[in-house]
Backbone as numpy.savetxt, mean C-alpha at the origin, in Angstrom:
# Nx Ny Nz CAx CAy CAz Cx Cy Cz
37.14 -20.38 -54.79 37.11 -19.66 -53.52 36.83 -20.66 -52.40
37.60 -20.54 -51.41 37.44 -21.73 -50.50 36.55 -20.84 -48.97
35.77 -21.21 -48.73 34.62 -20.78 -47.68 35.05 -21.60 -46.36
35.53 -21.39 -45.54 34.97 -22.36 -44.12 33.68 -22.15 -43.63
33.34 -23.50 -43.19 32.06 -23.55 -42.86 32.29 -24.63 -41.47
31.29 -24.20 -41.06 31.09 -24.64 -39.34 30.85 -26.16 -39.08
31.26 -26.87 -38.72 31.13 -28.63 -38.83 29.73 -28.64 -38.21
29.37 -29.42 -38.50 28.02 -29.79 -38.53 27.12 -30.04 -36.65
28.23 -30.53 -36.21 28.10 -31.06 -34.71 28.22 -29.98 -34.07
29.17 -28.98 -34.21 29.39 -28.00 -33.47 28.22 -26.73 -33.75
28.03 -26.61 -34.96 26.50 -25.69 -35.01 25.27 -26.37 -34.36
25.35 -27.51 -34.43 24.00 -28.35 -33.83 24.08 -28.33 -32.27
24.96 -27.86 -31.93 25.46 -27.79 -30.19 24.71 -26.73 -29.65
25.69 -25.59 -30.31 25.15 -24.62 -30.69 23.74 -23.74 -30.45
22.94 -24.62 -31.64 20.92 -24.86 -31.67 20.81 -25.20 -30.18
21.32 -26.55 -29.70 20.83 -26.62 -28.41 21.35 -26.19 -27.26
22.39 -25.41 -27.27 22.73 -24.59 -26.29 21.94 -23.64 -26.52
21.59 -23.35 -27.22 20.74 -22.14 -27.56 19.24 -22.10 -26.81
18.72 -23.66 -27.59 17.11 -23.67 -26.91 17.40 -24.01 -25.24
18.56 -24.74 -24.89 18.16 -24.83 -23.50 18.59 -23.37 -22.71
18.97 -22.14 -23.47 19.02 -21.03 -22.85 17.92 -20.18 -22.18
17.09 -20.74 -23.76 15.74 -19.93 -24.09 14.78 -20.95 -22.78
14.84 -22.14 -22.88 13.98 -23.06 -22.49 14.20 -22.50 -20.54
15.42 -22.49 -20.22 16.04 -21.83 -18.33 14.96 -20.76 -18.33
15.86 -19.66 -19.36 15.25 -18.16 -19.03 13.38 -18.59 -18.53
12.74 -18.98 -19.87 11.04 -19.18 -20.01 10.84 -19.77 -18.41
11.70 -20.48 -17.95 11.13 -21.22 -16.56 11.27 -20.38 -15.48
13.00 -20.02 -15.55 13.21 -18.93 -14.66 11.64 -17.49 -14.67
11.29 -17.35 -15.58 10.14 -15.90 -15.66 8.68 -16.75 -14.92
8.51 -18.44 -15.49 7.47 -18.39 -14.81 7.81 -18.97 -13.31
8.13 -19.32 -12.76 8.76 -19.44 -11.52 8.63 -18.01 -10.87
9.17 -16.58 -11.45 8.83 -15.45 -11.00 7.57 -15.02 -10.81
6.70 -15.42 -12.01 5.92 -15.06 -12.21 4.88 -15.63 -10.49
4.91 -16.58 -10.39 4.19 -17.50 -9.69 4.58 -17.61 -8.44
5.95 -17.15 -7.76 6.32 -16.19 -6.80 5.50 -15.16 -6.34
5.24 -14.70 -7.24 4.87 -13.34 -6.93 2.99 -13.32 -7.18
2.60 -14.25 -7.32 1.26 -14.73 -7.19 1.08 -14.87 -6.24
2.17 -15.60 -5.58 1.93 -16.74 -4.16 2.14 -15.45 -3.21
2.80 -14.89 -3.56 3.06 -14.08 -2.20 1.80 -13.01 -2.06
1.46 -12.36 -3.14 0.15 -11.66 -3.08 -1.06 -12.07 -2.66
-1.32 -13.37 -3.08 -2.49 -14.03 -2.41 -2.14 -14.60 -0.94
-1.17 -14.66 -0.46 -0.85 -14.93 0.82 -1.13 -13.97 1.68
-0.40 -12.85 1.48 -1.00 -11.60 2.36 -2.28 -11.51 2.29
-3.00 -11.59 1.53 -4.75 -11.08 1.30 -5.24 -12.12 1.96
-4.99 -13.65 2.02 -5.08 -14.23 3.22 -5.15 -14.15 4.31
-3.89 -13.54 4.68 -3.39 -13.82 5.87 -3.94 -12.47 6.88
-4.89 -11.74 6.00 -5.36 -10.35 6.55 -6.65 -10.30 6.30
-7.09 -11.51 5.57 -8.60 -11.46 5.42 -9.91 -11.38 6.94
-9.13 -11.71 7.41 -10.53 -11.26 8.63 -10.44 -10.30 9.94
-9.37 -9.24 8.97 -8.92 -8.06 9.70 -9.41 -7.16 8.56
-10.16 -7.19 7.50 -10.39 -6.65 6.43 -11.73 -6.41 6.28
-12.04 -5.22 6.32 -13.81 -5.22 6.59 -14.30 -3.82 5.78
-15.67 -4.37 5.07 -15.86 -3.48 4.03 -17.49 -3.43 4.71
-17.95 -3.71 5.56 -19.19 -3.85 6.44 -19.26 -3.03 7.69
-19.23 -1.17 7.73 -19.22 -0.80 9.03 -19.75 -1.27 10.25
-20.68 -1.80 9.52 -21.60 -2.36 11.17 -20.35 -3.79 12.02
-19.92 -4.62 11.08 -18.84 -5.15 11.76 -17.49 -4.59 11.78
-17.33 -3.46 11.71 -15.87 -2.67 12.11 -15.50 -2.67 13.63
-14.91 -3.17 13.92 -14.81 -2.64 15.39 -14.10 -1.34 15.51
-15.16 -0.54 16.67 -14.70 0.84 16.91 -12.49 1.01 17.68
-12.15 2.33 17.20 -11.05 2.32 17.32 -11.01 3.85 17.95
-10.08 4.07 18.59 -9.38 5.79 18.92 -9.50 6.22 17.76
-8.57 5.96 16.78 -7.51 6.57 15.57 -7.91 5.59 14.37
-7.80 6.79 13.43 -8.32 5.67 11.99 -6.96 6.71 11.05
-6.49 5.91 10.50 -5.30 6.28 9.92 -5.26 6.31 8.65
-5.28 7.52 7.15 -5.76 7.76 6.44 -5.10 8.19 5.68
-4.52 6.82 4.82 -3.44 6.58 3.65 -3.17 7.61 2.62
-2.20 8.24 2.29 -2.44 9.44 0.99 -2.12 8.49 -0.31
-2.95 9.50 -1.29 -2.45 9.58 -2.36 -2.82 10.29 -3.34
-2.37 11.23 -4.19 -2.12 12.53 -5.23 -3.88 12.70 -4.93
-4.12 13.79 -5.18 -5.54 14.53 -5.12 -5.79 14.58 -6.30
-4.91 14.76 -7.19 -5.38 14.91 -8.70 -4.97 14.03 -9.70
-5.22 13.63 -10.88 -4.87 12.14 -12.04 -3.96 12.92 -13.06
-3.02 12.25 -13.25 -2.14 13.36 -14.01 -2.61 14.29 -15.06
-3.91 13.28 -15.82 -4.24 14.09 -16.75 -5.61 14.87 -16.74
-5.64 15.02 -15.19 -6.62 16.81 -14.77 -7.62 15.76 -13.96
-8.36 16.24 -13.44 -9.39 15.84 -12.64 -9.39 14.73 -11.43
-9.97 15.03 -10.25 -9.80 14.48 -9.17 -9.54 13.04 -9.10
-8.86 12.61 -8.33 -8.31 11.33 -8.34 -9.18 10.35 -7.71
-10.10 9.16 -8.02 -10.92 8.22 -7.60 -10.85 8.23 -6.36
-9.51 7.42 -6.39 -8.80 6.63 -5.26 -9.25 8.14 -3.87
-8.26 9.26 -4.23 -8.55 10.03 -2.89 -10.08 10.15 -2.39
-10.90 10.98 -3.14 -11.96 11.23 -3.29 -12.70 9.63 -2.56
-12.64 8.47 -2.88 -12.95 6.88 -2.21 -12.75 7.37 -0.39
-11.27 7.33 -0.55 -10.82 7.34 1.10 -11.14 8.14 1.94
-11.41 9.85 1.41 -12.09 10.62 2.16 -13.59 10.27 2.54
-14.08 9.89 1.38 -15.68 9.29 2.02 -15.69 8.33 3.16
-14.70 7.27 2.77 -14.63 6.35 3.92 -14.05 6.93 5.37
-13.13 7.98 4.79 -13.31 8.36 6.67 -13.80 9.33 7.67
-14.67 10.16 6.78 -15.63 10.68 7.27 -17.05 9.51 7.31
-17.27 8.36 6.93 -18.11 7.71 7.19 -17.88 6.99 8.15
-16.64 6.54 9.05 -16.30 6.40 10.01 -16.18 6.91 11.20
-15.62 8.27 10.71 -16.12 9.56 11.91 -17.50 9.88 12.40
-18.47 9.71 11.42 -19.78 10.48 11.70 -20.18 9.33 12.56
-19.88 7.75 12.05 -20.76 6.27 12.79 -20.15 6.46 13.69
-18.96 7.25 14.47 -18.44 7.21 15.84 -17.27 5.53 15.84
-17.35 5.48 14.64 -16.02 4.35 14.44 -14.74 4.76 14.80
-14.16 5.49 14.67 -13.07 6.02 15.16 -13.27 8.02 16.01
-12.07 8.22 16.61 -12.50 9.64 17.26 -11.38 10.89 16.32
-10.36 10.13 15.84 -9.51 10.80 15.54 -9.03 10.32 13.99
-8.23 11.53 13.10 -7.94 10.56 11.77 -6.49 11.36 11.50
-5.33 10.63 11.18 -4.23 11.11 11.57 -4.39 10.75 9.32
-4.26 11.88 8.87 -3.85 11.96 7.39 -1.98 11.63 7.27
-2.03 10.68 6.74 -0.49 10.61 6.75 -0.28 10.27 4.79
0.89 10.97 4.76 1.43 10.61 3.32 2.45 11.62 3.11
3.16 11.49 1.74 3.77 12.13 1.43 3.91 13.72 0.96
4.91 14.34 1.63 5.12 15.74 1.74 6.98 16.07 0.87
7.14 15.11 0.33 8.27 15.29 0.09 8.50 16.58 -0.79
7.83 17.36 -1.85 8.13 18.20 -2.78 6.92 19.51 -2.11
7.54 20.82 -2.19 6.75 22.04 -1.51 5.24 21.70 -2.76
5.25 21.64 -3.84 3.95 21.59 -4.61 3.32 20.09 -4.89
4.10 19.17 -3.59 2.92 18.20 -3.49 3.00 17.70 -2.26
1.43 18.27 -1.28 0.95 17.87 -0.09 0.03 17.10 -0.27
0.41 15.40 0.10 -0.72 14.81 0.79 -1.44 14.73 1.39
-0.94 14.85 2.59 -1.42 15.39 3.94 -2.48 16.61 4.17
-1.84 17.48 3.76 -2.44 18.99 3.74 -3.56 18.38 2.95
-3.74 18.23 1.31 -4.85 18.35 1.09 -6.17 17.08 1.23
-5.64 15.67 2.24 -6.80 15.22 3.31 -7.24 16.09 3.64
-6.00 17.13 4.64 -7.03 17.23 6.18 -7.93 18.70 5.02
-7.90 19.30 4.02 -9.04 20.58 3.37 -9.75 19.86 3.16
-10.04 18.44 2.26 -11.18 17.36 1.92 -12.07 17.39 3.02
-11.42 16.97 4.32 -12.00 16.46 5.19 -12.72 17.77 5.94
-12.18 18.67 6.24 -12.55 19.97 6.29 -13.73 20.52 5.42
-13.89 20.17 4.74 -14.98 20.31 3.53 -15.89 19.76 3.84
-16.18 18.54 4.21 -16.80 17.45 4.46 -17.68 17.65 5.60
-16.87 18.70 6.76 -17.44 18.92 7.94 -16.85 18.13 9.18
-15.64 17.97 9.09 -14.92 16.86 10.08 -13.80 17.79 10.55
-14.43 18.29 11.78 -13.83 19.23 12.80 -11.97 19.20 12.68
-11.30 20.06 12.66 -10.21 20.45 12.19 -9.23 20.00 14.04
-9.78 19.65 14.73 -8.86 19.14 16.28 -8.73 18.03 16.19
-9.88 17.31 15.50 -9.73 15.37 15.55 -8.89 14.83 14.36
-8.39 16.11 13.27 -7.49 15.69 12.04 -5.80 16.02 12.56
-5.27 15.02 12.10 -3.78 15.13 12.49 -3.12 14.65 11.84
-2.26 15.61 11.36 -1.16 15.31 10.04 0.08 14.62 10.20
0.24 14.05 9.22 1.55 13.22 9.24 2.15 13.30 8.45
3.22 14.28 8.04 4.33 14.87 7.15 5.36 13.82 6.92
5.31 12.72 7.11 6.60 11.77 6.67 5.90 10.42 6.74
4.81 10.54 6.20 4.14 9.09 5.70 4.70 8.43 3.89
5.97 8.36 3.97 6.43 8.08 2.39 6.34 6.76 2.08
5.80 6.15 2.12 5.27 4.58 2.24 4.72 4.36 3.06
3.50 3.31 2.67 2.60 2.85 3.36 3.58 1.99 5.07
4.86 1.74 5.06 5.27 1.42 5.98 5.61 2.41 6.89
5.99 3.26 6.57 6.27 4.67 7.13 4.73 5.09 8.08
4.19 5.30 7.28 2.64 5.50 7.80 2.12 4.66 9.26
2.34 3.49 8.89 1.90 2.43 10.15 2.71 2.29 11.09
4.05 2.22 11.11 4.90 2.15 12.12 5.00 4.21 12.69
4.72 4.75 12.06 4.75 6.13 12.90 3.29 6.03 13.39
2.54 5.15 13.24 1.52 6.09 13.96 1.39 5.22 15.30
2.60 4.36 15.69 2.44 3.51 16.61 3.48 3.91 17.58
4.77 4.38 17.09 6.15 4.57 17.30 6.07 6.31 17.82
5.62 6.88 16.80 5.35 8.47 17.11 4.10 8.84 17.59
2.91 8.61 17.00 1.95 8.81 17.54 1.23 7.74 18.92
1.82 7.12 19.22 1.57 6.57 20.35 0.36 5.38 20.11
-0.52 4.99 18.69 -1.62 4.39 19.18 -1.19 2.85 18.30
-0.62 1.55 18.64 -0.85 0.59 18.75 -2.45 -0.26 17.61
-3.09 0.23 18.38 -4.79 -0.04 17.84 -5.19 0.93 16.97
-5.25 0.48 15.62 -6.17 1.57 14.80 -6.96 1.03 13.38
-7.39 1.86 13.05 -8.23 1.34 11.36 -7.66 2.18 10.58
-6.76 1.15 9.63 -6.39 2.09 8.35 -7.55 2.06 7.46
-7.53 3.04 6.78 -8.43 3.38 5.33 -7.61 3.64 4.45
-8.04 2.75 3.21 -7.90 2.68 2.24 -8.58 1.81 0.87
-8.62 1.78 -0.40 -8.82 0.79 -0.66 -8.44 -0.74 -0.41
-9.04 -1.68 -0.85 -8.63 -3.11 -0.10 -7.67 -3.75 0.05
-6.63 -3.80 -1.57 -5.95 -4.00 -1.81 -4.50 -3.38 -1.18
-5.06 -1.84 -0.87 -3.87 -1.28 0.15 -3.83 -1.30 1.52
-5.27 -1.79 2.21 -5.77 -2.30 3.48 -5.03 -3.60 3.77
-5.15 -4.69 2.78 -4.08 -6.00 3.13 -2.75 -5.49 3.66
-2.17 -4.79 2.75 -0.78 -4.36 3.05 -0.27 -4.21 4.29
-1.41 -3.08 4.58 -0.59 -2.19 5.50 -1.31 -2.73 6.87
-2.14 -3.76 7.04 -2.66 -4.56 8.08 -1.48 -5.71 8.31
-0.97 -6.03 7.04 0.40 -7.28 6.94 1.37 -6.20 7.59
1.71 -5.61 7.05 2.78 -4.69 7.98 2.44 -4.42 9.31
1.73 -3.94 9.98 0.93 -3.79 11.05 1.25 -4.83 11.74
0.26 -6.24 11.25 0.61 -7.63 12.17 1.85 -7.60 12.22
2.75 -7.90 11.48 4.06 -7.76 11.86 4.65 -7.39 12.86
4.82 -6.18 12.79 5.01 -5.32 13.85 4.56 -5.38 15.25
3.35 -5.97 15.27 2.86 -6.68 16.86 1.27 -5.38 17.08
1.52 -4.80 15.97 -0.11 -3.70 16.10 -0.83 -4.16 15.98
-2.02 -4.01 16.55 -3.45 -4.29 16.58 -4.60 -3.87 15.84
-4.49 -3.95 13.77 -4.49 -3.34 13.47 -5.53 -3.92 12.40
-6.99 -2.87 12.02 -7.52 -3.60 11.23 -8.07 -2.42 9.96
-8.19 -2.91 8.83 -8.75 -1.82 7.71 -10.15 -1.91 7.14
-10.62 -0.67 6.94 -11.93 -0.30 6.46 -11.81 0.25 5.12
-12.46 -0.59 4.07 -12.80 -0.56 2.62 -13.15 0.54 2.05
-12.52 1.49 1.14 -13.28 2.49 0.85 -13.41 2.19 -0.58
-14.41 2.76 -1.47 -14.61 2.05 -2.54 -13.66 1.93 -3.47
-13.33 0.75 -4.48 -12.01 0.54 -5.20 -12.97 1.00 -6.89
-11.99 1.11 -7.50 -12.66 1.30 -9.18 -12.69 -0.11 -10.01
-13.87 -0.34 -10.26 -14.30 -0.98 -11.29 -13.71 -1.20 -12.61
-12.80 -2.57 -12.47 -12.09 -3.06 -14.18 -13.17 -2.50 -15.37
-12.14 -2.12 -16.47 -11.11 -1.93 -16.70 -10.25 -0.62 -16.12
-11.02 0.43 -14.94 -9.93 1.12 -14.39 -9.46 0.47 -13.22
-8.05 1.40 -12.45 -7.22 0.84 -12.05 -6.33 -0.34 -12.36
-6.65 -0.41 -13.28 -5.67 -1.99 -13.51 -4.04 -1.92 -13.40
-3.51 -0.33 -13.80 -2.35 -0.27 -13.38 -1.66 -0.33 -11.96
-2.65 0.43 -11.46 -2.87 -0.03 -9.82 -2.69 -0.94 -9.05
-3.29 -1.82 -9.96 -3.30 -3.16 -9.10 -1.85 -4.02 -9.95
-1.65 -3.90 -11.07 -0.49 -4.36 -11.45 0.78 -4.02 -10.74
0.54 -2.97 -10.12 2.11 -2.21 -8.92 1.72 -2.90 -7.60
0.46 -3.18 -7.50 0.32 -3.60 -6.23 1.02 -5.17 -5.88
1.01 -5.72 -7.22 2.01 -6.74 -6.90 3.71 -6.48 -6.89
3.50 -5.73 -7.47 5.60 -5.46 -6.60 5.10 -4.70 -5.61
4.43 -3.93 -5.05 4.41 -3.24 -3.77 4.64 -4.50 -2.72
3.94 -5.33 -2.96 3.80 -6.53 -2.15 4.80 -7.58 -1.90
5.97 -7.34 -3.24 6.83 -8.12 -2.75 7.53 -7.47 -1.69
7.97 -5.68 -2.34 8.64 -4.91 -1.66 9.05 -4.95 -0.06
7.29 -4.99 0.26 6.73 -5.24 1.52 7.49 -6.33 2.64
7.20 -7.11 1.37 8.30 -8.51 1.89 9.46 -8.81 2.25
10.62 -7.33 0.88 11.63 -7.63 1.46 11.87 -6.65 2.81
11.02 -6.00 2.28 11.61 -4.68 3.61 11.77 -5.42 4.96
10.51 -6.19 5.41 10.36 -6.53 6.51 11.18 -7.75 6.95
10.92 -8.84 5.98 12.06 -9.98 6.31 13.18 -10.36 5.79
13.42 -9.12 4.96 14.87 -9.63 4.17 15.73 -8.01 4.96
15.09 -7.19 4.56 16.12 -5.85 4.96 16.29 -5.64 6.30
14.43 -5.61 6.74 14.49 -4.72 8.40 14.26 -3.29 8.36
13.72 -2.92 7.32 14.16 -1.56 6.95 12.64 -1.04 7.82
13.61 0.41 8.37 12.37 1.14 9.18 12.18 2.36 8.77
11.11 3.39 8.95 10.86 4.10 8.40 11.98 5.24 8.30
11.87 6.12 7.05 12.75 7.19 6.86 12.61 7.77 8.05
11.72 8.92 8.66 11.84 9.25 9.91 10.67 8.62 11.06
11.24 9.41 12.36 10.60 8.71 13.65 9.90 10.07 13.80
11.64 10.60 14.47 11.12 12.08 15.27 10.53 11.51 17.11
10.39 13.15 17.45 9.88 13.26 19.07 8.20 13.01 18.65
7.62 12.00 19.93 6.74 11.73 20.08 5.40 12.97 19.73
4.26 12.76 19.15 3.28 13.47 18.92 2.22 12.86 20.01
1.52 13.36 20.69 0.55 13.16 21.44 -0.95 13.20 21.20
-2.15 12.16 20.87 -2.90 12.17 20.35 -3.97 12.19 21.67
-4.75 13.14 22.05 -5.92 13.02 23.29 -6.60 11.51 23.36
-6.46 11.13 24.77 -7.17 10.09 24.89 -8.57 10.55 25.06
């Protein structure tokens, strides 16, 4: 029985076409990898002394702008993260840090209000129902900051959120030419959140392309909302 078999040079080519495939790809991932390091620790940089977890050095603002996210954890019981941000901005309201708190987030589905259920939290809390003002088309944290400058008229404000989402949306902010600084509300203690913070690094590239690669502006604007001076 006569077999062909592969000459010797040409399978050995082969092997090393092979490892230098494997050897690209492995560089190409850490090269990504380390991209996306650089760019995360850059923003947290580049926003570090607009970032304040010390009310007494907050500087007072009109408007404190008050990031959503789900009220509840998928698998039942109140969500850290919200429950964090509401404390922080009623602890801002009561110190007379800000006068007003515009709840912005997502409203996209009738059985899930962001918005709506800030401003009942906050309502709960004892934080007068005239100084809360909703924002029905906060669908990203970019959405959020450029409407409350574009639609709501205020330039100068304190986002709340945890820290990690305070860099962000202060980097977006500077950008934009706002005057814009964030107040810390408490983050969760490793080993929770860790998924959190693992999205927070593609949030961050995202961030990146939106602004200097796309341009991309928020889903909506709309007619101006008027906030009392």
């Amino acid at each position: 029985m006569n077999l062909k078999t592969e000459p010797a040079d040409v399978s050995g080519r082969k092997r090393t076409k092979g490892i230098l495939i494997l050897a690209l790809a492995k560089l190409f991932l850490l090269a990504l990898i380390v991209g996306v390091f650089s760019l995360h620790t850059a923003i947290s940089r580049s926003t570090e002394r607009r970032i304040f977890s010390d009310i007494g050095r907050l500087p007072d603002n009109h408007v404190g702008l008050l990031l959503g996210t789900a009220k509840y954890q998928p698998g039942g019981g109140i969500n850290p993260y919200f429950e964090h941000r509401i404390d922080a901005a009623v602890e801002l309201y009561e110190a007379g840090k800000i006068r007003y708190i515009i709840a912005s987030g997502d409203n996209e589905h009738e059985s899930y209000n962001e918005p709506l259920n800030m401003r009942l939290a906050l309502l709960e809390r004892g934080v007068p129902n005239e100084v809360i003002v909703l924002d029905f088309a906060g669908f990203r944290t970019l959405d959020s900051v450029v409407r409350t400058a574009e639609v709501f008229g205020q330039d100068r404000f304190t986002v709340i959120s945890q820290r990690f989402h305070n860099e962000r949306a202060v980097y977006i902010g500077s950008h934009f030419g706002y005057d814009v600084v964030g107040y810390n509300a408490a983050d969760l203690a490793p080993p929770s959140g860790v998924q959190t913070r693992l999205r927070e690094y593609l949030a961050r590239v995202q961030a990146i392309m939106d602004l200097h690669i796309f341009g991309r502006a928020p889903r909506f604007l709309g007619d101006p909302i008027r906030i009392p001076d």
